[in-house]
N, C-alpha and C positions, 0 to 999 in steps of 0.2 A: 889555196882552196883545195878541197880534197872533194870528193867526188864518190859516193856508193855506189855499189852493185854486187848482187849475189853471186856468189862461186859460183852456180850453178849456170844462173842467166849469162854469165863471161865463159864460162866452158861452152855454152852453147852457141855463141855467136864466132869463137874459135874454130869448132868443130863443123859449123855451117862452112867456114872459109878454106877448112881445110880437104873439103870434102871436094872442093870444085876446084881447075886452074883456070877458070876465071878468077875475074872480081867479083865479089859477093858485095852485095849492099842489101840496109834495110831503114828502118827507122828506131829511134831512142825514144822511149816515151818516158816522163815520171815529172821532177820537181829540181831544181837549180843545182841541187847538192844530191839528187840520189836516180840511178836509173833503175826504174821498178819494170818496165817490159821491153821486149823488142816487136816489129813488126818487120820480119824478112821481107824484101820486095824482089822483083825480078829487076835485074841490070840489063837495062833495053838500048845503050851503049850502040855506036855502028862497029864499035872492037874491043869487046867485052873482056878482054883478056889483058890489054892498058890501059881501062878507062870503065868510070863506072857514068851509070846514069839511073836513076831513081824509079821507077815505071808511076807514070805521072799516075794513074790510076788510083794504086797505093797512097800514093802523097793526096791526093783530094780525100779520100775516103776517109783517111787519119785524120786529116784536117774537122772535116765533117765531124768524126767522133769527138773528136776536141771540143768545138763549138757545141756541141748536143752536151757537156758536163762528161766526154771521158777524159782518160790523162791527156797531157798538155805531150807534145812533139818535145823532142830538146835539141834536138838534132839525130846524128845518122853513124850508121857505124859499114864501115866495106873495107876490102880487104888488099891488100898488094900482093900478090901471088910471087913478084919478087922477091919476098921475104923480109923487106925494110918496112918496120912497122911505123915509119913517121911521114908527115904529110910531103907528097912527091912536089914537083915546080908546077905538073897541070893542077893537083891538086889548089895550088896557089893562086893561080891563076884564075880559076875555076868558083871559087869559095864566094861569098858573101861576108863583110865583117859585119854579121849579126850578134854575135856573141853564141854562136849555136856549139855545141859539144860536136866533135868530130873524135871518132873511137876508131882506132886503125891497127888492123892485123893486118901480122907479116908472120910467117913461119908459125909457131906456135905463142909468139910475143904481143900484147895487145896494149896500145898504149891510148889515150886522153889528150885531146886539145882542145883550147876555143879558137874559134877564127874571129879576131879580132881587128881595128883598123891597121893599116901596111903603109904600102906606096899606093899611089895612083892608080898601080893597073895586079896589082897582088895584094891580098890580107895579112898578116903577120899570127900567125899562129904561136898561143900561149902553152906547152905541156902542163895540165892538169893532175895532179895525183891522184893515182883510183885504188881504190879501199874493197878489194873484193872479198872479205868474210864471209 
């Protein structure tokens, strides 16, 4: 599966993560195969700089737009200040295997997963190829 998204829209969610040493998170919005926006959120985290957390705010609000006929959520994109753009073991631990897109910057590298079913108490995360034109 391959996965879209604009140069521009992926420079910008780079450039959000590179701008902070914390964790940057936000939200993915668009359709299964392309991500057409993002919605930056605040990381409301108790240690914003190993750990993300979504500011629940944001998350109802998009939800809200969604049900009113705007884009659909697909998942989320935040950042590892460590510079490893692939999903960490809290990450793991952490996740839901919903099938949601999980977009992960590290350093200036941005990579694609779904969180899929795992073990019992972790997801199994898929890399997805992204198609940034």
């Amino acid at each position: 599966m391959i996965v879209g998204i604009s140069r521009s829209l992926l420079e910008q969610i780079v450039a959000l993560a590179s701008a902070d040493r914390h964790e940057v998170c936000g939200l993915l919005l668009g359709a299964a195969d392309r991500i057409e926006a993002i919605i930056p959120a605040a990381n409301v985290a108790a240690d914003p700089a190993r750990h993300f957390e979504l500011d629940p705010a944001a998350l109802i609000a998009a939800h809200r737009a969604a049900r009113s006929g705007g884009p659909a959520i697909i998942g989320h994109y935040h950042s590892h200040p460590s510079g490893v753009a692939a999903p960490s073991v809290t990450d793991a631990a952490c996740a839901t295997a919903d099938g949601s897109l999980w977009l992960i910057v590290g350093g200036r590298e941005a990579t694609l997963w779904r969180a899929g079913p795992g073990t019992a108490v972790n997801v199994h995360f898929t890399q997805i190829r992204l198609d940034s034109r």
